[in-house]
C-alpha positions as CSV (number, residue, x, y, z in Angstrom):
1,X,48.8,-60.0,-19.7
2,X,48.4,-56.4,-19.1
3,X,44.8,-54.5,-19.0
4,X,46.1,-52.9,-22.1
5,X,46.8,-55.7,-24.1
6,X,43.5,-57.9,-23.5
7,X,41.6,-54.6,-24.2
8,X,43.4,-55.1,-28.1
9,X,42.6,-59.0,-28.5
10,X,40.1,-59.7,-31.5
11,X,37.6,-60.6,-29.3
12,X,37.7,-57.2,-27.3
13,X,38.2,-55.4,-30.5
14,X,34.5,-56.3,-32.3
15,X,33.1,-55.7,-28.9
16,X,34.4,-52.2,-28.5
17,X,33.9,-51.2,-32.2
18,X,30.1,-52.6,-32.0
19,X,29.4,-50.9,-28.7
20,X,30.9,-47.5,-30.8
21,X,28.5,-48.1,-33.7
22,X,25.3,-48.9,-31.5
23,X,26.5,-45.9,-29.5
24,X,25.2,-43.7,-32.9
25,X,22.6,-46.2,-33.8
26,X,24.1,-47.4,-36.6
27,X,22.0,-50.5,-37.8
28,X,24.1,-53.9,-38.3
29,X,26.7,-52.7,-36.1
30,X,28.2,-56.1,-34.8
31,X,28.6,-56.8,-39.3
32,X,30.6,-53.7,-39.7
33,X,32.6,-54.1,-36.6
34,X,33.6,-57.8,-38.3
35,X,34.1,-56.5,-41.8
36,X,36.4,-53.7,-40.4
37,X,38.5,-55.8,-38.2
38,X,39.1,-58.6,-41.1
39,X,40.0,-56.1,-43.0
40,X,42.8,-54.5,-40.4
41,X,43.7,-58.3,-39.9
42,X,43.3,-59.3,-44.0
43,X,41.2,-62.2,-43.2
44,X,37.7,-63.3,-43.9
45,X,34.8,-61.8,-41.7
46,X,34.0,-64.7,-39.2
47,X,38.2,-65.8,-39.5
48,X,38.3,-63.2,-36.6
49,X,36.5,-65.8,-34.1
50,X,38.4,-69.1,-34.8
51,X,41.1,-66.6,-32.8
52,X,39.3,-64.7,-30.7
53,X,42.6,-64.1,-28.8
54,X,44.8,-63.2,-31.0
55,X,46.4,-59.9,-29.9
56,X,46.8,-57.2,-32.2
57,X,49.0,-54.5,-32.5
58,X,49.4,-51.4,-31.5
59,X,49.4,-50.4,-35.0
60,X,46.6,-52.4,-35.9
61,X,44.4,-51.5,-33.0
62,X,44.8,-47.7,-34.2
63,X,43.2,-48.3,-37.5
64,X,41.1,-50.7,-36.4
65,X,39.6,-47.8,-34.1
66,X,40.1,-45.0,-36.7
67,X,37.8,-47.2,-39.2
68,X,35.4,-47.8,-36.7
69,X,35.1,-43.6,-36.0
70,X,34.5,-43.8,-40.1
71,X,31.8,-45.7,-40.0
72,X,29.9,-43.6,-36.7
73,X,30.7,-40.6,-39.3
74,X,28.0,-43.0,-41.5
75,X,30.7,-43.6,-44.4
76,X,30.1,-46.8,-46.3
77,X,31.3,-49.4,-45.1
78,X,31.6,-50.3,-48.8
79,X,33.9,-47.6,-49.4
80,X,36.0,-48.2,-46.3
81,X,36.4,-52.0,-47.2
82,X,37.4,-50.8,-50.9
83,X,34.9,-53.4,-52.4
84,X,31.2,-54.6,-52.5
85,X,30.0,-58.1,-53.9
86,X,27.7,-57.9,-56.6
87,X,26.1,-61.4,-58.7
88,X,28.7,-63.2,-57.4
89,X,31.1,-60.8,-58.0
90,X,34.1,-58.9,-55.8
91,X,33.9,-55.9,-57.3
92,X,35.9,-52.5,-56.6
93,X,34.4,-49.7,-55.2
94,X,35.3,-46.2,-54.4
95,X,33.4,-42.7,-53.4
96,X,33.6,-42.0,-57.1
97,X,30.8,-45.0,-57.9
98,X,28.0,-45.7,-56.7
99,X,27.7,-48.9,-54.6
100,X,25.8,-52.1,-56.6
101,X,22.7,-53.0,-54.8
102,X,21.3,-56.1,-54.8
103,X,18.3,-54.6,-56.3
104,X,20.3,-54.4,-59.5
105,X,21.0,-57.5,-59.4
106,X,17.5,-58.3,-60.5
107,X,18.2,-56.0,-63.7
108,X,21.1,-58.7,-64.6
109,X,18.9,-61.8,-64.3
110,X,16.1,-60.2,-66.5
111,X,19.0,-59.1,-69.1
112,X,20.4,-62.6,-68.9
113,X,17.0,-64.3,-69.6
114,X,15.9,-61.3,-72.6
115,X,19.6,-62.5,-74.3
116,X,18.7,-66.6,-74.0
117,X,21.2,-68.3,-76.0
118,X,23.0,-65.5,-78.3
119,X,26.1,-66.4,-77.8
120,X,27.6,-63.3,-79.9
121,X,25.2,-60.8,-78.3
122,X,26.6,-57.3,-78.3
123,X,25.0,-55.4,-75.2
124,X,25.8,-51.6,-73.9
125,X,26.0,-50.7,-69.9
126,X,25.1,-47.2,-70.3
127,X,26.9,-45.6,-67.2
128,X,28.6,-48.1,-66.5
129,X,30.1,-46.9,-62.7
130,X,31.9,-49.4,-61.3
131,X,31.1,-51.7,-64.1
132,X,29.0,-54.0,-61.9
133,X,26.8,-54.9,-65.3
134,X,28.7,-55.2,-67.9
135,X,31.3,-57.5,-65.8
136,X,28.0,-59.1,-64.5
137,X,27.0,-60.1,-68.0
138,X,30.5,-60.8,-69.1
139,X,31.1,-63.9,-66.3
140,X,28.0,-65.7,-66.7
141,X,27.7,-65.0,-70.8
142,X,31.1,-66.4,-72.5
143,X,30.6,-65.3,-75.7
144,X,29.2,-61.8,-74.9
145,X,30.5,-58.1,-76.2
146,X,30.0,-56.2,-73.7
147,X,30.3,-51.4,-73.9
148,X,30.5,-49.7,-71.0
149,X,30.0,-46.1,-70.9
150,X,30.3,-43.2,-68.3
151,X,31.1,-40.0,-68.4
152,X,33.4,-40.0,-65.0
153,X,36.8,-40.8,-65.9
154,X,37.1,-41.5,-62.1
155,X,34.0,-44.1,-62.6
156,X,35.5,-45.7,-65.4
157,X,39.4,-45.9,-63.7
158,X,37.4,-48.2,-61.2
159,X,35.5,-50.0,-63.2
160,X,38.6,-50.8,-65.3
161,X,40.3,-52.4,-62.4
162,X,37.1,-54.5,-62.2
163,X,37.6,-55.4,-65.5
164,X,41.4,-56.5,-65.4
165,X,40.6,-58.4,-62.1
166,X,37.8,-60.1,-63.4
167,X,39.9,-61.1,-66.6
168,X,37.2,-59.7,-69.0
169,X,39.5,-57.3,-70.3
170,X,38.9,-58.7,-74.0
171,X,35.1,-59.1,-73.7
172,X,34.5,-55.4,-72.1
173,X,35.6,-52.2,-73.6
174,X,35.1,-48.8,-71.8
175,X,34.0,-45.9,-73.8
176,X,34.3,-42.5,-71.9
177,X,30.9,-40.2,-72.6
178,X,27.5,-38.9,-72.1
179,X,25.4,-42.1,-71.9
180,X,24.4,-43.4,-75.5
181,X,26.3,-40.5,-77.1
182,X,30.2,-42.6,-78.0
183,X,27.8,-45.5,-79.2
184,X,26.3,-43.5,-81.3
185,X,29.1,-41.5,-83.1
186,X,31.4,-44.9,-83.6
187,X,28.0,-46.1,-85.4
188,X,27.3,-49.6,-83.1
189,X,23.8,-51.8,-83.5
190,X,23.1,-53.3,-80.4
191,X,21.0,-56.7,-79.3
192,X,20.5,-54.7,-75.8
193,X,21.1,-51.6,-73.8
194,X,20.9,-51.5,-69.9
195,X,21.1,-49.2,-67.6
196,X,20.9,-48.4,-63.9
197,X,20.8,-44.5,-64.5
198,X,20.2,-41.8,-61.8
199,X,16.5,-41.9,-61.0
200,X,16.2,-40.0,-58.0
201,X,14.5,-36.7,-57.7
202,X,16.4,-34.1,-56.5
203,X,14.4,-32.8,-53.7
204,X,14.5,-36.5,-52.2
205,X,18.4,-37.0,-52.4
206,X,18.8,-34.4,-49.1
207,X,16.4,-37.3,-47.1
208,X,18.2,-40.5,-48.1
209,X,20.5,-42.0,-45.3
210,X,23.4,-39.8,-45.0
211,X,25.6,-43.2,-46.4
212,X,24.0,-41.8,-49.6
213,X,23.2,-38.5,-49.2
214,X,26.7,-37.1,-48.1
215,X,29.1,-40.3,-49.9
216,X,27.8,-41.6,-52.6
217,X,28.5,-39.7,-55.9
218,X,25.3,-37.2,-56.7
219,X,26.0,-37.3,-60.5
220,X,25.2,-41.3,-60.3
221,X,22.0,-40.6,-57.8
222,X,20.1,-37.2,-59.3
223,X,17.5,-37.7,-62.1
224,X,16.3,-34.5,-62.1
225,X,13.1,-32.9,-60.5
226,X,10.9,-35.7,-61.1
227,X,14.1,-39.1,-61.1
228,X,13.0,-39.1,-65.0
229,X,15.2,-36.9,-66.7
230,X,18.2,-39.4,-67.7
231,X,15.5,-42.2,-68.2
232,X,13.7,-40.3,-70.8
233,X,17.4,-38.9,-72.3
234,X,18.0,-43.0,-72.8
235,X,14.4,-43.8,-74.2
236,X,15.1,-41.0,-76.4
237,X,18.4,-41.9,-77.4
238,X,18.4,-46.2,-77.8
239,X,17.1,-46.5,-81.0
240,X,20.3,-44.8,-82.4
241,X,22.1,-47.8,-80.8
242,X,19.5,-50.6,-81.1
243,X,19.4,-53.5,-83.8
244,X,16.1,-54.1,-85.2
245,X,14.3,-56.6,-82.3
246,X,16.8,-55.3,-79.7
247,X,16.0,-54.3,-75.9
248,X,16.6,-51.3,-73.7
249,X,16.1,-52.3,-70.3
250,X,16.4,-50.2,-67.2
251,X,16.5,-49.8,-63.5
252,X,13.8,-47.3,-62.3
253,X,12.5,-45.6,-58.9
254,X,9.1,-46.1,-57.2
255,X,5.8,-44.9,-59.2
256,X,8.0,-44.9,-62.3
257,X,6.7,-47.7,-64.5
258,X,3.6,-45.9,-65.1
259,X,4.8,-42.4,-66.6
260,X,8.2,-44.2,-68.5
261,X,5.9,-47.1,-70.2
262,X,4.0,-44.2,-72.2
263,X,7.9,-42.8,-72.7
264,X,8.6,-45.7,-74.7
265,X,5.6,-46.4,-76.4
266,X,5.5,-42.5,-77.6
267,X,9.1,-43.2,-78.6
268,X,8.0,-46.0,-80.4
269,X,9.1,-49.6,-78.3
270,X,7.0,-52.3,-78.4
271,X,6.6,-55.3,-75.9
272,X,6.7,-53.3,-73.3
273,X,7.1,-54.4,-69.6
274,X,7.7,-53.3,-65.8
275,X,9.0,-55.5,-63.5
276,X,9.2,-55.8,-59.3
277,X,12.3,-56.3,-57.2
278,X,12.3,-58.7,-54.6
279,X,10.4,-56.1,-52.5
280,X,7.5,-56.2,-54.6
281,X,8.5,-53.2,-55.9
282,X,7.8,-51.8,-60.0
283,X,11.8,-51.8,-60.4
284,X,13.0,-52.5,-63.8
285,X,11.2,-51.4,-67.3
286,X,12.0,-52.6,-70.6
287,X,11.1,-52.4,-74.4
288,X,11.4,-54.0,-77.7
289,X,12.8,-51.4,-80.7
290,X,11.5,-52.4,-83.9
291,X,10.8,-55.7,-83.0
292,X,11.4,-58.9,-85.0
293,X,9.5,-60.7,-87.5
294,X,10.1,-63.8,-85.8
295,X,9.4,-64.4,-82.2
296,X,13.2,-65.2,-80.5
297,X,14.0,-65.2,-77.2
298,X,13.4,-61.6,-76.1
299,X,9.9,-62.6,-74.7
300,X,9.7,-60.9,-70.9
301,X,7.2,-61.5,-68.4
């Protein structure tokens, strides 16, 4: 066996593209070497050492190594794998979308809980992305309704392959607008509306990593000079939407909670409630509109 051809083995492959990645101090290095190689090779991550051998091609080598130079250039390696897993989910993802975070993956469990055992709920994802929520909701709620709005027609071209691949085609409709605005003109009453809207503030997007700085789509990360401005546009805007005794619930930023809580009460939501991510961090808000005569099973805690 040639020097040339050990040099392309599996094996040599993770160690090159790792040593390339630390090389930049890229954190997790040896993870994206893996993921980039099963995906050159279309196998599962750790498939790549029950061969470690296994000699690839010339071909496969070159994009192997082109991915790899991706990657030290700090694009996601979300976006170079074409997908992320979300709530035990493989959903699609693209530079159009921003990438679901496990972080938002708290938002789902509250939202699960707040709906109990509705079984004909009718819930909103108000820009929607990828679609992560609303398909989210969809698998683990059979009998859920489900709208998903954006106002990306590239956003909602992925989340509509997340949809058919998912097989919730019947159970999730995409609506293409500004936030609550298509739920409003077609006249819908809603049980709940969740969001993860943009929440940063501007002047802070230029300091994130440069995976989301210079990648991830600006529209679906800028909330304005203070991160509040959609969040108060969909305070203002749910009761339009909302059934009597239904929920808006969002995903918020840091030293949020305090300033949107008085958003909703001034608005006029009841009940309301901030919770922490796993982080112990004030991540999610939420609020009862025009809450029920009879206690059901929206309680939060």
């Amino acid at each position: 066996m040639t020097r040339a051809v050990a040099e392309a083995t599996a094996l040599a492959l993770v160690h090159e593209g790792t040593a390339a990645l630390e090389a930049v101090g890229l954190a997790a290095a040896l993870g994206s070497a893996e993921w980039l190689l099963a995906a050159v090779l279309g196998v599962g991550r750790f498939a790549v050492y029950l061969d470690p051998g296994r000699e690839l091609s010339a071909d496969q080598a070159a994009r192997y190594r082109a991915l790899v130079g991706r990657r030290a250039a700090r694009e996601p390696l979300q976006y170079l794998l074409g997908f992320e897993d979300f709530h035990g989910l493989r959903l699609a993802v693209t530079p159009d979308v921003l990438i679901p975070r496990p972080e938002t993956e708290g938002l789902v469990e509250w939202a699960i809980e707040a709906l109990g055992e509705r079984p004909s709920a009718v819930v909103a994802d108000v820009g929607t992305g990828s679609g992560a929520i609303a398909c989210a909701l969809a698998a683990r709620l059979p009998g859920l309704q489900a709208l998903a709005t954006d106002c990306s027609p590239a956003a909602l071209a992925v989340a509509a392959r997340n949809v058919r691949s998912h097989g919730l085609a019947d159970r999730v409709r995409l609506v293409a607008g500004d936030l609550m605005e298509p739920l409003r003109e077609h006249g819908v009453r809603l049980d709940l509306v969740v969001a993860n809207p943009p929440y940063v503030p501007s002047a802070v997007i230029r300091s994130l990593p440069a995976e989301v700085s210079a990648w991830e789509p600006r529209l679906a990360l800028d909330g304005g000079p203070d991160g509040m401005a959609v969040l108060r546009r969909i305070v203002a805007s749910a009761p339009a939407v909302l059934a009597p005794g239904g929920r808006l619930l969002m995903e918020i930023g840091e030293e949020q909670a305090g300033a949107l809580a008085s958003v909703l009460a001034a608005q006029g939501f009841s009940e309301i409630r901030a919770r922490r991510d796993l982080n112990g961090v004030e991540r999610y808000i939420g609020g009862r509109w025009a809450a029920a005569p009879a206690p059901g099973p929206w309680t939060a805690r």
